[in-house]
N, C-alpha and C positions, 0 to 999 in steps of 0.2 A: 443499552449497550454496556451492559456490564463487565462482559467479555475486555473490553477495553484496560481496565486496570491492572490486564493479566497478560497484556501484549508481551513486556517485557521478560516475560517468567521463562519463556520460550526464543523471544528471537533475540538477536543480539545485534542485529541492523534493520533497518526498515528503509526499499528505496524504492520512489517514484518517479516514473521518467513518462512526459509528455512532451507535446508541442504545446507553444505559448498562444500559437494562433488557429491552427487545423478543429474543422467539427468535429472528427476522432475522437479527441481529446478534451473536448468541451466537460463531458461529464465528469472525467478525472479533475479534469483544475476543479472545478465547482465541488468535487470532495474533500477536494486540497483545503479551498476558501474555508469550506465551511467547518470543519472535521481538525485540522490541523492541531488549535491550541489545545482542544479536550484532547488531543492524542498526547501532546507533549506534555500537559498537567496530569495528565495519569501515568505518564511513564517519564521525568522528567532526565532520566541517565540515557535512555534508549537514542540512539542516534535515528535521528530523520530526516533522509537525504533526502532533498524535491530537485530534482533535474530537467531543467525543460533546455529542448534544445528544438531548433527548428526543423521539420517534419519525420520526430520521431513517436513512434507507436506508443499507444499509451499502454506504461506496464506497472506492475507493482511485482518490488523484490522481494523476501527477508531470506535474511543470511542466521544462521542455526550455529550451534555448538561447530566444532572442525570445521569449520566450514562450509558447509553443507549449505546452499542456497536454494530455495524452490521461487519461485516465478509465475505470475501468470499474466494473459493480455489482456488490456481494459476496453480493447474495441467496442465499440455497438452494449458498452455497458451501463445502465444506470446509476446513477449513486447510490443507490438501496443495496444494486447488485455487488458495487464496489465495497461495499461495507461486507456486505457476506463473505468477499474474495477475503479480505483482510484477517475477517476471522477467522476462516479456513486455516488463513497462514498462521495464525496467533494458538492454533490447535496442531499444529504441525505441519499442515500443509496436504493433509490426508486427500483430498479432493479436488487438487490442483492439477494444470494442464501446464505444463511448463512450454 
């Protein structure tokens, strides 16, 4: 995941928003757990919001230059798949479903 060191180059926020308890959202926290410090040691300016609130959908945000925000839903997602979401977003967002 080399791609990782180059989150920051591009986005200017990075946000997660799950439930703390819903199966939904089980694979997101378990990217959160596992994923989190190598996010923040390779990008340690970049803000990384984890938001859990009780029965919300699991999403990952980043927010862009002006403002510009892309999104997508972590539903029925793997962590493998959550990692490629990420990336997508760390490339622009090219491939995203908002």
């Amino acid at each position: 995941m080399a791609w990782i060191a180059q989150l920051s180059k591009n986005i200017k926020e990075l946000r997660v928003l799950f439930c703390q308890t819903s199966p939904a959202s089980a694979s997101t926290r378990a990217f959160v757990e596992k994923n989190y410090k190598e996010l923040k040691k390779a990008n340690p300016k970049l803000p990384i919001l984890i938001r859990e609130c009780s029965g919300t959908e699991p999403q990952l945000w980043a927010r862009y230059d002006m403002g510009v925000e892309r999104g997508i839903r972590l539903e029925g997602m793997s962590e493998t798949q959550i990692s490629k979401a990420l990336e997508g977003l760390a490339k622009g967002g090219e491939t995203l479903k908002s």
